[in-house]
Backbone as numpy.savetxt, mean C-alpha at the origin, in Angstrom:
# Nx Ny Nz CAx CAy CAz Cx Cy Cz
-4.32 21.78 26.99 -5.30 21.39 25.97 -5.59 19.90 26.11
-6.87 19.56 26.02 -7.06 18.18 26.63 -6.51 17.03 25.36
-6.16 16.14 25.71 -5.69 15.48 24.62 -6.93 14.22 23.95
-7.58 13.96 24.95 -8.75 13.00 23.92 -9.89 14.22 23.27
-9.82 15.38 23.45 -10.22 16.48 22.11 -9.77 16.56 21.08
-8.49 16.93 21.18 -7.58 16.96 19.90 -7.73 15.30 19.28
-7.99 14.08 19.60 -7.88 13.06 19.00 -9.11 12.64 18.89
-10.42 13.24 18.95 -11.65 13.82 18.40 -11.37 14.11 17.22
-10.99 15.53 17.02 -10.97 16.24 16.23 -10.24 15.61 15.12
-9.30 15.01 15.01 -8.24 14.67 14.24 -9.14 13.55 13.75
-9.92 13.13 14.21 -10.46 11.33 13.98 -12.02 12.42 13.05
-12.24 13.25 13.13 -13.91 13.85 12.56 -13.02 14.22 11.35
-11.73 14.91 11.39 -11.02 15.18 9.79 -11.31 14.22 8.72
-11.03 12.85 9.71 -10.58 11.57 8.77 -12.23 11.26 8.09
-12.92 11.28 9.36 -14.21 10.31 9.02 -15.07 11.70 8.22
-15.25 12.83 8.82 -16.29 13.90 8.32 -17.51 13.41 8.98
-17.81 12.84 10.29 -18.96 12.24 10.68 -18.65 12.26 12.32
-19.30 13.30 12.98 -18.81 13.29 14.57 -19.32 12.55 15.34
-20.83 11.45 14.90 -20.84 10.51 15.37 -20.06 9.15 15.56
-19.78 9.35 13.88 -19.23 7.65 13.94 -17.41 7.97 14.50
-16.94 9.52 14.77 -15.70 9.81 15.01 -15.79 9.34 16.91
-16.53 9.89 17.43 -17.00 9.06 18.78 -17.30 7.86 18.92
-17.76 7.42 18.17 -18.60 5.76 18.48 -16.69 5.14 18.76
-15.57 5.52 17.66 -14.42 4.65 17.60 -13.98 4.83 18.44
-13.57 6.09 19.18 -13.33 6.36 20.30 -13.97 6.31 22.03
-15.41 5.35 21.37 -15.77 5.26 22.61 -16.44 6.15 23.39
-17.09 7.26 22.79 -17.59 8.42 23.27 -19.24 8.47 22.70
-20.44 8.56 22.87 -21.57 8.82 22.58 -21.68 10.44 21.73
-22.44 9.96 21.19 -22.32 11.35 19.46 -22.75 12.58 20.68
-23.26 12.80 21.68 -23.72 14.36 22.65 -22.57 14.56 23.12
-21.29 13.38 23.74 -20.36 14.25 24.09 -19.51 14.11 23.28
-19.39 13.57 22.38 -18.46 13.89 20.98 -18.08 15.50 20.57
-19.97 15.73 20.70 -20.64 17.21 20.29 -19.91 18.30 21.31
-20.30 17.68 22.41 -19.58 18.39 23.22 -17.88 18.58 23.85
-17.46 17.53 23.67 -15.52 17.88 23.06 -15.57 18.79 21.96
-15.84 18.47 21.07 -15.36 19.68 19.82 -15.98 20.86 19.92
-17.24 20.93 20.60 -17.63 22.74 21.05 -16.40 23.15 22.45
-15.88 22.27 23.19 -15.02 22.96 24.32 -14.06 23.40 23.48
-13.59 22.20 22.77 -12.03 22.36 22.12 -12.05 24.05 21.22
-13.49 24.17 20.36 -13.63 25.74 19.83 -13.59 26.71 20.53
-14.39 26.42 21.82 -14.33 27.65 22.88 -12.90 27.82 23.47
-12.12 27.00 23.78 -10.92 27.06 24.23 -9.83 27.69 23.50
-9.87 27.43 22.31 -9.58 28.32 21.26 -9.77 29.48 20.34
-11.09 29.60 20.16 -11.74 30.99 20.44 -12.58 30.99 19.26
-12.19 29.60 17.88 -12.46 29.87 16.72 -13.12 28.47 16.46
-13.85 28.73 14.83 -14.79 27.43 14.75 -13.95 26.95 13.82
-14.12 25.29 14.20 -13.24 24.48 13.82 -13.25 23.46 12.31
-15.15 23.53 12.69 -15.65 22.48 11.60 -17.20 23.03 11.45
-17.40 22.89 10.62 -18.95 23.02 9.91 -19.63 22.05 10.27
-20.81 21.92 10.66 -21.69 21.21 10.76 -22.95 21.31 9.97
-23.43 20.16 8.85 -24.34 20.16 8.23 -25.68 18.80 8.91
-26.29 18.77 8.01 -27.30 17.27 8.21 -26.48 16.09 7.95
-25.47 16.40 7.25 -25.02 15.04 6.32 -23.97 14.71 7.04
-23.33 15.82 6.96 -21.88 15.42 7.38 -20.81 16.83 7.99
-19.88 16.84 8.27 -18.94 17.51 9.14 -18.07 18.29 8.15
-17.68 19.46 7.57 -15.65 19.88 7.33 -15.37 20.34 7.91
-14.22 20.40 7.51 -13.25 21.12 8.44 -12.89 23.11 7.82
-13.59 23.97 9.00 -13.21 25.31 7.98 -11.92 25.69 8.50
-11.35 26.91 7.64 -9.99 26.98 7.19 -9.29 27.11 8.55
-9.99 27.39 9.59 -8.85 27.55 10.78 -8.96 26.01 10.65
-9.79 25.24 11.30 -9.87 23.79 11.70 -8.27 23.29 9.84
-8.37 24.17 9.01 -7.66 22.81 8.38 -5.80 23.42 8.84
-5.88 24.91 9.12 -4.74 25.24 9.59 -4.28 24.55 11.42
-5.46 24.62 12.03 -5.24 23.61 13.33 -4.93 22.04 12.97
-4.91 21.80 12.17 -4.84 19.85 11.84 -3.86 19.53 12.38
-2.76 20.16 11.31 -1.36 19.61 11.44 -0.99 19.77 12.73
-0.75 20.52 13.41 -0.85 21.04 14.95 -1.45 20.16 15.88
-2.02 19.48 15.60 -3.14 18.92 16.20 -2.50 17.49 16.40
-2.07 17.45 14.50 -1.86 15.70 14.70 -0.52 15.25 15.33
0.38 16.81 15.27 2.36 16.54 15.68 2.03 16.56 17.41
0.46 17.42 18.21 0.61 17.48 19.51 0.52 15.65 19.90
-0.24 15.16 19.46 -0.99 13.50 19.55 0.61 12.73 19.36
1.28 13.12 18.08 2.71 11.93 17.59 3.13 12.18 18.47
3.77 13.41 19.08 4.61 13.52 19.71 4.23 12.71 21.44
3.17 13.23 21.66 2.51 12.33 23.11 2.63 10.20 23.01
2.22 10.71 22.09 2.24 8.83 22.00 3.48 8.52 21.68
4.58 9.11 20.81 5.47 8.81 20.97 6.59 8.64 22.37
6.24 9.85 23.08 6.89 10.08 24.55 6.24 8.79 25.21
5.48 8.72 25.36 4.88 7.85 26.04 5.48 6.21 26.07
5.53 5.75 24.76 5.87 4.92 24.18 7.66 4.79 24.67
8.20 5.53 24.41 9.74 6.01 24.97 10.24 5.51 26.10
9.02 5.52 27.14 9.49 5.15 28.97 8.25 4.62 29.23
7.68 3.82 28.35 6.48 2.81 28.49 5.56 3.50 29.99
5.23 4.31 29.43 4.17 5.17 30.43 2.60 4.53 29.38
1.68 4.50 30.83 0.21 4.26 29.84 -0.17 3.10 28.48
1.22 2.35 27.78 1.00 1.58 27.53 2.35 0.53 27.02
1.56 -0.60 26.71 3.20 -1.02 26.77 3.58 -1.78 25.13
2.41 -1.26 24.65 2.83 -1.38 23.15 1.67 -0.27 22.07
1.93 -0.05 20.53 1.26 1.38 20.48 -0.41 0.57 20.17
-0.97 1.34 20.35 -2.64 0.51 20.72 -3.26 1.81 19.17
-4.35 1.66 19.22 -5.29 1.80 18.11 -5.86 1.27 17.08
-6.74 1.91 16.21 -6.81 1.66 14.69 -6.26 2.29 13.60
-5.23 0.72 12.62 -4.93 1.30 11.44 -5.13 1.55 10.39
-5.52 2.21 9.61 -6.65 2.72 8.42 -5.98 2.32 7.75
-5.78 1.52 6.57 -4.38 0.60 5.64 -5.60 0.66 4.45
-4.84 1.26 3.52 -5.37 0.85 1.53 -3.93 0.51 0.99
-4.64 -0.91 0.12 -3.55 -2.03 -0.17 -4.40 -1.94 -1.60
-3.34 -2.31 -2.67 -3.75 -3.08 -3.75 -4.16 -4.29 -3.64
-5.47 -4.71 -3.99 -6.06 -6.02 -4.00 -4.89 -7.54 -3.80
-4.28 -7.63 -4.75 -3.52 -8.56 -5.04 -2.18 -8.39 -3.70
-1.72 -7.86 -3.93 -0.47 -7.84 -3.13 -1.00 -7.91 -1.39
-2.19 -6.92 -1.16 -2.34 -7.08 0.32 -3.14 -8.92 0.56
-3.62 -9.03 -0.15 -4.39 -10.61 0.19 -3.16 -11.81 -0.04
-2.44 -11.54 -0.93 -1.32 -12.41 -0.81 0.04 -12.27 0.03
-0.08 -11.04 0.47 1.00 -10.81 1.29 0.78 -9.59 2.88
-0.24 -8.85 2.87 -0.42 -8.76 3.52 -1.20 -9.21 4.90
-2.46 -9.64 4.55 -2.92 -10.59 5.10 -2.37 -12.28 5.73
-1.42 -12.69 4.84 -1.15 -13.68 5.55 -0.10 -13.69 6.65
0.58 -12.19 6.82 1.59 -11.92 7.51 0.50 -11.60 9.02
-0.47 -10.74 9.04 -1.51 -10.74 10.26 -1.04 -10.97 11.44
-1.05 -12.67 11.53 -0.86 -13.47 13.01 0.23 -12.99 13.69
1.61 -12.86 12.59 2.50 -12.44 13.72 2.66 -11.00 13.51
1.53 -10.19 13.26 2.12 -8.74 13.76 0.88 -8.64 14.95
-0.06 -9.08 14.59 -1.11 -9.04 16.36 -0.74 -9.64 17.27
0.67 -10.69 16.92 1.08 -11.26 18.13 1.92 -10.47 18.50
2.75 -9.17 18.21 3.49 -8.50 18.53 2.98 -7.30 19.34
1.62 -7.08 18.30 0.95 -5.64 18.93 -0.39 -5.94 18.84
-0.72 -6.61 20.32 -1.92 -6.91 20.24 -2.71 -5.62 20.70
-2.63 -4.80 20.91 -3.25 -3.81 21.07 -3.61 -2.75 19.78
-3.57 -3.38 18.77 -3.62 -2.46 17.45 -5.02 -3.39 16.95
-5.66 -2.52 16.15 -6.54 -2.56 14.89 -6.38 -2.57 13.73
-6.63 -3.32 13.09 -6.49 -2.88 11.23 -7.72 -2.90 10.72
-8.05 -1.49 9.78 -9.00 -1.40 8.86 -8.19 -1.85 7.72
-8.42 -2.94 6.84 -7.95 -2.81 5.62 -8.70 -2.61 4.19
-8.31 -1.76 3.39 -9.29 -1.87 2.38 -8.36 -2.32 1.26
-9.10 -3.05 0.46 -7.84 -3.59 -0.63 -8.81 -3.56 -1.92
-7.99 -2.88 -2.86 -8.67 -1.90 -3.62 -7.49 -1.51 -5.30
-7.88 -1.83 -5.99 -6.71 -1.58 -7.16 -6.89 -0.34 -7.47
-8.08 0.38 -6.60 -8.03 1.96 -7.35 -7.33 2.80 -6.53
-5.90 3.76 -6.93 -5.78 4.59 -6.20 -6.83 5.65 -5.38
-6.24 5.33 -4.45 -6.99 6.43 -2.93 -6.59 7.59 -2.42
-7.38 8.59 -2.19 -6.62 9.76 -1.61 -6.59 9.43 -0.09
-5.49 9.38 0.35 -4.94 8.89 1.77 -5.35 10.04 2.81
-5.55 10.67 2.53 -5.95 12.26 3.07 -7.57 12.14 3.30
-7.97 12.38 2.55 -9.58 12.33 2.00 -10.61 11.43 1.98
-9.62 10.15 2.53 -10.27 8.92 2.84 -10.03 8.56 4.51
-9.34 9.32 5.14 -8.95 9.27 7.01 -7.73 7.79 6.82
-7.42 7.62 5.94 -6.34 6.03 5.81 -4.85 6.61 7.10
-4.28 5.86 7.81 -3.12 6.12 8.09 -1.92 5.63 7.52
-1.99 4.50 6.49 -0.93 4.19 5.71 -2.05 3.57 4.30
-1.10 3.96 3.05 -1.56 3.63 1.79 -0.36 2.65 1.30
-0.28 1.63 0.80 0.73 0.66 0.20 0.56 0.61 -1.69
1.60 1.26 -2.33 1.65 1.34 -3.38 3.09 0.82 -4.10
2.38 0.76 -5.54 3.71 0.23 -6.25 4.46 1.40 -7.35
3.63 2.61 -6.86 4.39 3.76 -7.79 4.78 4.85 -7.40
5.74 5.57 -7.72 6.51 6.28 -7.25 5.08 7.69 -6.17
5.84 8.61 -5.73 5.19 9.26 -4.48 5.14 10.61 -5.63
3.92 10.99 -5.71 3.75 12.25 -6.68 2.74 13.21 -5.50
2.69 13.15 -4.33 2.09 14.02 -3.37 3.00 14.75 -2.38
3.39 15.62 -2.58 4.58 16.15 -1.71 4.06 16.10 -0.16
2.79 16.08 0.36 2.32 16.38 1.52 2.39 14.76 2.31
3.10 13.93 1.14 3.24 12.30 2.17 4.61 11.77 2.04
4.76 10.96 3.06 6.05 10.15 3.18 6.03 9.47 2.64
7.01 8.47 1.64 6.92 7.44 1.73 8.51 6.46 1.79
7.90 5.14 2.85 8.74 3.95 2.82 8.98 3.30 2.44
10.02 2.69 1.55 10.08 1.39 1.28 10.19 0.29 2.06
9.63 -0.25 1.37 9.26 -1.34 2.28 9.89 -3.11 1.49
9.91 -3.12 0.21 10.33 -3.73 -0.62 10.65 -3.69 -1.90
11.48 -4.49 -2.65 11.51 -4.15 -4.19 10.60 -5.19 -4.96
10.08 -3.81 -6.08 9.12 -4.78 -6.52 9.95 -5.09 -8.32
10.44 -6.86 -8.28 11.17 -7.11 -9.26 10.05 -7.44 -9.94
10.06 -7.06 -11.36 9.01 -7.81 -12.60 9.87 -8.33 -13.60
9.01 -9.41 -14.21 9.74 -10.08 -14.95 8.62 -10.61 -16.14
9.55 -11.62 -17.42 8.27 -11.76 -18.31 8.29 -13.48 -18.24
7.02 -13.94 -18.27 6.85 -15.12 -17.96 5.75 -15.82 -19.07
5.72 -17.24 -19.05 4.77 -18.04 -19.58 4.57 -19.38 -19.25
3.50 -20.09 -19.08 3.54 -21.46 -18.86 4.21 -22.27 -19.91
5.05 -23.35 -19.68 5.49 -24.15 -20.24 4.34 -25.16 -21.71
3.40 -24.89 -21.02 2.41 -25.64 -22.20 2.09 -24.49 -23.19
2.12 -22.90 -23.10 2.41 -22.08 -23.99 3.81 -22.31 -24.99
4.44 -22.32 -24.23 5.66 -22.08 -24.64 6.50 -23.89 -25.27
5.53 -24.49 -25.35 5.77 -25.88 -25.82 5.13 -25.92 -27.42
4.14 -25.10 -27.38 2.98 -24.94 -28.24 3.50 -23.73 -29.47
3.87 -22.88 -29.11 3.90 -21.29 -29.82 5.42 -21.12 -29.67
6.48 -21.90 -28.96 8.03 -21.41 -29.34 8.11 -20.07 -28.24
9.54 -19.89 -28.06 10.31 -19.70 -26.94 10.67 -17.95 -27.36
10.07 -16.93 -26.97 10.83 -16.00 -27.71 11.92 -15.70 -27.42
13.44 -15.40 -28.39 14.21 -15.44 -27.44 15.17 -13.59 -28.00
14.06 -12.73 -28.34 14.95 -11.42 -28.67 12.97 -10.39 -27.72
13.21 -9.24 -27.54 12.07 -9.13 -27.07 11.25 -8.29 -28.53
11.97 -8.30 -29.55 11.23 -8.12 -30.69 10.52 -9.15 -31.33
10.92 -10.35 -30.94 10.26 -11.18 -31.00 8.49 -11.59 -30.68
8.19 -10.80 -29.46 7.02 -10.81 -28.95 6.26 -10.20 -29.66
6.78 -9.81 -30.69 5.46 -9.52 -31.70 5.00 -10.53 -32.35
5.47 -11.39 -31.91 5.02 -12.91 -33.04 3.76 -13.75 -31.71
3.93 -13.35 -30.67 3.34 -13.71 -29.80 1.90 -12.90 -28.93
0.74 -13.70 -28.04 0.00 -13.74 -27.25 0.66 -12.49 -25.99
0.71 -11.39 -25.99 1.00 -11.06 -24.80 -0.20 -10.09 -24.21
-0.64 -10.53 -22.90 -1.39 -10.46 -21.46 -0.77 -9.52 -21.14
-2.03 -8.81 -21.01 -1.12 -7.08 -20.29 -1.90 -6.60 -19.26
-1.53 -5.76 -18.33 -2.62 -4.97 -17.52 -2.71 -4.09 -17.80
-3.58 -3.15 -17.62 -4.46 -2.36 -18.48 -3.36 -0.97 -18.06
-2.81 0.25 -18.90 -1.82 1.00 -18.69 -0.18 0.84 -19.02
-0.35 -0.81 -18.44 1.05 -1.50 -18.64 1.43 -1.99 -19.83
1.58 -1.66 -20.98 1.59 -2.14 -22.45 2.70 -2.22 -23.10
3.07 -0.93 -22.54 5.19 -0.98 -23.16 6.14 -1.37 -22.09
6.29 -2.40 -22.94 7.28 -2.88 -22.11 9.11 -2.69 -22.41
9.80 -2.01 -21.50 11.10 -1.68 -21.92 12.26 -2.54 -21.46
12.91 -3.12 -22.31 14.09 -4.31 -21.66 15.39 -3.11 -22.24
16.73 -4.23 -21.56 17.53 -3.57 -21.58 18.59 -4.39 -22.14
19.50 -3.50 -23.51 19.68 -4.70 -24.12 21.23 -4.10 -24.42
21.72 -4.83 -23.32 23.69 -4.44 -23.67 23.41 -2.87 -23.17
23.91 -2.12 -23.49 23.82 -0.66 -22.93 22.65 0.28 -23.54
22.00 -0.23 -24.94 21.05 -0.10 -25.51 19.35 -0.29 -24.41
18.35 0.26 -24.74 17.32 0.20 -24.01 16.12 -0.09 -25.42
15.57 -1.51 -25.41 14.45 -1.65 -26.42 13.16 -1.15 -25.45
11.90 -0.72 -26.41 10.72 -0.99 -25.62 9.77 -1.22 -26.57
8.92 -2.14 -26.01 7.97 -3.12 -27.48 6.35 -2.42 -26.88
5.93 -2.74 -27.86 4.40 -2.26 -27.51 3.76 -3.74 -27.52
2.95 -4.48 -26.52 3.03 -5.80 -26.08 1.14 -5.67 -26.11
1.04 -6.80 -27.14 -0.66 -6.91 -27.87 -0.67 -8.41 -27.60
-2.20 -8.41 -27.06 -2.53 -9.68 -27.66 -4.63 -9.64 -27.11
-4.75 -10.73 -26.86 -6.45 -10.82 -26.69 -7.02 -10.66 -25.66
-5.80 -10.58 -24.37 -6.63 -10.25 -23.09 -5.80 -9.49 -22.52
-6.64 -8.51 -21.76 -6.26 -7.56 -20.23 -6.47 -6.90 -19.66
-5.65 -6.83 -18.50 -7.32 -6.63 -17.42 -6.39 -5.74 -16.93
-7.54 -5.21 -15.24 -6.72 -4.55 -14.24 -6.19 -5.09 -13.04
-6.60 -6.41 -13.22 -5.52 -7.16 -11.91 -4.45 -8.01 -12.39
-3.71 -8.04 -11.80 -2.39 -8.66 -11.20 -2.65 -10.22 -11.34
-3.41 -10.96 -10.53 -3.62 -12.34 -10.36 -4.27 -12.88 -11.65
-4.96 -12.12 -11.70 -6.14 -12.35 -13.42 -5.37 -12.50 -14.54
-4.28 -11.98 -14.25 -3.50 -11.85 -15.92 -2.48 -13.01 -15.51
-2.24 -13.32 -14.10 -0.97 -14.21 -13.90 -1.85 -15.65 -14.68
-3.12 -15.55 -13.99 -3.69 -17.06 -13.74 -4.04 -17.07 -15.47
-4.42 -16.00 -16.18 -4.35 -15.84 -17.79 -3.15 -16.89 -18.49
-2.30 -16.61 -17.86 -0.68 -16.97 -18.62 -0.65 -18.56 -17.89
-0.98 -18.49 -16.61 -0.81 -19.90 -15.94 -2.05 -21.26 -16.91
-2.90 -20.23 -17.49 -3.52 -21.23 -18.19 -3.38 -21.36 -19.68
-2.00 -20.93 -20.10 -1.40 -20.95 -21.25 -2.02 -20.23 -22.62
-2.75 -18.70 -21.96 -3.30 -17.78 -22.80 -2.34 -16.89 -23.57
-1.15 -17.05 -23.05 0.02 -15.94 -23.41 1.13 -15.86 -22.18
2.06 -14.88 -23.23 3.15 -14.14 -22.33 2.83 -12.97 -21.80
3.13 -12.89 -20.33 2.69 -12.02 -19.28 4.41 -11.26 -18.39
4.00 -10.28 -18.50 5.02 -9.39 -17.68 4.23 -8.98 -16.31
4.96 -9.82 -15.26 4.74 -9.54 -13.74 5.39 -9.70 -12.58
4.86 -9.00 -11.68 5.65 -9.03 -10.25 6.38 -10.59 -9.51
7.32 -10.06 -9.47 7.58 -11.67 -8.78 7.00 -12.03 -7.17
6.49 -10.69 -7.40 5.58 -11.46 -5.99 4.70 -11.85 -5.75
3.51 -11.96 -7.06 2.37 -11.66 -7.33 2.79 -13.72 -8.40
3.82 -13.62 -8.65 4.08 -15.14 -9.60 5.11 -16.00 -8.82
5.58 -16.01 -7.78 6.87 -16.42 -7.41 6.65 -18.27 -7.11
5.23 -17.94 -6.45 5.07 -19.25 -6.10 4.60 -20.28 -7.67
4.34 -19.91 -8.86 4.10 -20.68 -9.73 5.63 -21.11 -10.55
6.60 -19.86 -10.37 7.83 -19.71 -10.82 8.79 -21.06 -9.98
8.60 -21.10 -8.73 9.31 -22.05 -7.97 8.46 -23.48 -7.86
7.30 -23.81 -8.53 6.56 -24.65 -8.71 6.91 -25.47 -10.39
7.46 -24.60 -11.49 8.11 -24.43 -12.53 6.26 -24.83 -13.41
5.29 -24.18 -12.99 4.02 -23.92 -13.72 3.94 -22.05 -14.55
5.09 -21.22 -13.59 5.52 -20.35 -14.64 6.68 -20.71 -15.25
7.28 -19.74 -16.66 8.79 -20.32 -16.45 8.95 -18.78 -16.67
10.39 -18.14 -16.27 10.88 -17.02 -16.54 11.28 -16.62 -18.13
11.09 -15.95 -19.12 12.08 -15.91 -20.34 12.57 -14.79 -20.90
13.36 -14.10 -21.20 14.23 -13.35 -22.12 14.79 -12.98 -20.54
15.40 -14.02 -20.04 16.59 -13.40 -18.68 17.32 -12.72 -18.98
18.16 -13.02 -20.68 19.22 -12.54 -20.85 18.89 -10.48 -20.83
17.69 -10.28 -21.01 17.03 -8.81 -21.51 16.20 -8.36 -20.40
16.80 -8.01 -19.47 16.14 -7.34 -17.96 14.89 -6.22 -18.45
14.09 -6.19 -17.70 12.64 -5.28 -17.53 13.36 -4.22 -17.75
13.88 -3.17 -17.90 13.90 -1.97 -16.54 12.89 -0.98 -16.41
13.13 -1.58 -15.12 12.17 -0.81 -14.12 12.42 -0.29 -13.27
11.76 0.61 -12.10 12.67 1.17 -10.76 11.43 0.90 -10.16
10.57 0.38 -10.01 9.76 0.11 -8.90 9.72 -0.82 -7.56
9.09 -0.30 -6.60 9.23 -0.78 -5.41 7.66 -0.56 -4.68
8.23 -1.64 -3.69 6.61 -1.57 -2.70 7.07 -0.32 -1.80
6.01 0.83 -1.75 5.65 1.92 -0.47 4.99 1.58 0.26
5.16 2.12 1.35 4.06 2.80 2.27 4.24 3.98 2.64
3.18 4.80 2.19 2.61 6.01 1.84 2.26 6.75 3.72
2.40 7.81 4.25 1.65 8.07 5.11 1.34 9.40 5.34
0.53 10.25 5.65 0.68 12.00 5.61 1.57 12.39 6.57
2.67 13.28 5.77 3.40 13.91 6.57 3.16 14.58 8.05
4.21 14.56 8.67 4.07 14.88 10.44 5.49 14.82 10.52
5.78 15.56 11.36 6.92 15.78 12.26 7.23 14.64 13.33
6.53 14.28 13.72 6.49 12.72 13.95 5.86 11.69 13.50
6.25 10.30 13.95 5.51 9.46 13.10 4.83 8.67 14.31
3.62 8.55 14.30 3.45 7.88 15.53 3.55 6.37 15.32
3.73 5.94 16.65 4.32 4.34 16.80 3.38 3.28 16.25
1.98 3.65 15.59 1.25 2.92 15.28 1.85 2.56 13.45
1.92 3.50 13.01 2.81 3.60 11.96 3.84 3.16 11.85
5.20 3.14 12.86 6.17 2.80 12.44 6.34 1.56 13.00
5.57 0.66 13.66 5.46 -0.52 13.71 4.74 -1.48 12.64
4.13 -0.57 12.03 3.57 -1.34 10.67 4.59 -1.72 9.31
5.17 -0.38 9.05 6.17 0.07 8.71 7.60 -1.00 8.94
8.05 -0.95 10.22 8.92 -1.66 11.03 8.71 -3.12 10.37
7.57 -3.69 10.91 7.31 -5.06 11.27 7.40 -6.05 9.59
6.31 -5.12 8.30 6.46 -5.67 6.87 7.27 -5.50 6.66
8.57 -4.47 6.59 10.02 -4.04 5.58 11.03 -5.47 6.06
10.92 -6.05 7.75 11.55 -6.69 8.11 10.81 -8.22 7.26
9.39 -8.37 7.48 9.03 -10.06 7.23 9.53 -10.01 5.92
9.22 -8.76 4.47 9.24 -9.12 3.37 11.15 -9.55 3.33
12.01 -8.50 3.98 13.12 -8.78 3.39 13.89 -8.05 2.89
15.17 -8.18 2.50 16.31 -7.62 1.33 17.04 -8.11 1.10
17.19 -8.66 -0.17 15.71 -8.91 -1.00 15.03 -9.59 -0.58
13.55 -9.05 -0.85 12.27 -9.82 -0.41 12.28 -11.23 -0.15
11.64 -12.13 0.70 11.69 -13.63 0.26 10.96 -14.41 -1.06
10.51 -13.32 -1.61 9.94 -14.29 -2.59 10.89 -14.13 -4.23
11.83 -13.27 -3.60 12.91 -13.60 -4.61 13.72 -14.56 -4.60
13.91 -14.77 -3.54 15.06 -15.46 -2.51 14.33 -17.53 -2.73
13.00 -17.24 -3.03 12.29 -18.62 -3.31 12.25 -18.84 -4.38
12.88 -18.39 -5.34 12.65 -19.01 -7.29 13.66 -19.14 -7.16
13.85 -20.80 -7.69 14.91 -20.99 -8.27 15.85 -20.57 -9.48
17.20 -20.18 -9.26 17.22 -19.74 -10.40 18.34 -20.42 -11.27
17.72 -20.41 -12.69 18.78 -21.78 -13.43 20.52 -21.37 -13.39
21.17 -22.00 -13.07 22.24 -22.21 -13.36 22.95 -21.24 -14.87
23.85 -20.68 -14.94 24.73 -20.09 -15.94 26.09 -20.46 -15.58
């Protein structure tokens, strides 16, 4: 079975468009047309629908996928094994990032993963709205909440610590809260969903319902909210670390931990293998961020 068919086919799943699934691969939309009519004849059955608009996949083509995509992992993986055909994994990576976290941390990491694998691509889309990783052709999705799709993997890649914070000119102004029932007396900046907030208090567990005049759906918007002494804000220390070690955030109710169990993923659709384009992505962030991350490892933390 020819193998730049099957990686046709697998690439028209993602896109639903057998032109623009050729153009990436380098193939003109007539013999695009014409790989995926051999690949049907060779098989005996039709694979995908063809309309004016756009391409699916019918039910054999969605029972051939998986099949399709473990024949490709497994090749590129072998390959990769005894450096046959290339000598690092080459392609494009389809990546959906949350806005905030991929521009502050993914993006600036870049230089040294193309210096590692210069033969790779990144599509990135960075986006606070969850994505269907499937339904959108993505090969890795980066999230901060737990995996509710049984049909994907996911990696950790880091922990994501949150904490509650305020600028010092707030907190010079309006007093220090120092019980988290307290924050009802206070300005608190929320993101939109994120409202109860649960600390942990001796073996006891409080959780406050956290009001005040602004909030949004980003991350940075609500930090730079609090950085301009609008309120108390509960957030990622990765998303605040650098204002925290600058002492323009300050940390408060240390003594009364978040709890939380969240962590940074990466999301990818299940396979029996993982191909090397993946697990070098995978590989390369779990190592720059850390354990623990470095941007834990960069706030100072006061003395007890």
């Amino acid at each position: 079975m020819n193998i730049e068919h099957l990686q046709l086919f697998v690439r028209i799943s993602q896109t639903s468009n057998i032109s623009r699934a050729g153009k990436e691969l380098g193939l003109s939309a007539a013999v695009a047309s014409s790989y995926i009519s051999k690949l049907e004849t060779r098989l005996g059955v039709r694979l995908i629908h063809r309309t004016t608009r756009k391409v699916s996949l019918t039910e054999e083509g969605k029972a051939f996928l998986p099949h399709a995509e473990d024949v490709l992992a497994s090749v590129e993986g072998a390959r990769s094994s005894v450096g046959v055909g290339q000598t690092s994994p080459r392609g494009t990576l389809r990546i959906a990032a949350p806005a905030s976290f991929g521009r502050l941390h993914l993006v600036p990491a870049l230089n040294g993963f193309f210096a590692l694998y210069p033969n790779l691509r990144i599509d990135l889309k960075l986006s606070d709205t969850i994505v269907d990783l499937v339904a959108g052709g993505f090969d890795i999705a980066i999230r901060n909440s737990a995996l509710k799709d049984s049909s994907l993997v996911a990696r950790k890649l880091a922990i994501d610590h949150r904490i509650v914070c305020a600028s010092p000119s707030y907190l010079a102004q309006h007093g220090t809260p120092d019980t988290p029932k307290s924050l009802g007396n206070h300005q608190c900046l929320t993101l939109i969903g994120l409202d109860h907030w649960t600390f942990q208090m001796g073996k006891e567990q409080q959780t406050i319902k956290a009001q005040g005049v602004f909030r949004t759906d980003n991350g940075e918007a609500i930090r730079d909210a609090s950085l301009n002494g609008l309120g108390i804000t509960l957030s990622s220390t990765w998303n605040a670390y650098q204002y925290l070690k600058s002492g323009e955030l300050v940390q408060i109710l240390e003594n009364y931990p978040l709890v939380s169990d969240t962590a940074i993923w990466a999301l990818y659709p299940s396979t029996r293998q993982l191909a090397p384009k993946i697990r070098a992505f995978i590989d390369y962030f779990a190592e720059h961020f850390g354990s623990p991350p470095f941007w834990d490892k960069e706030i100072k933390r006061p003395q007890k």
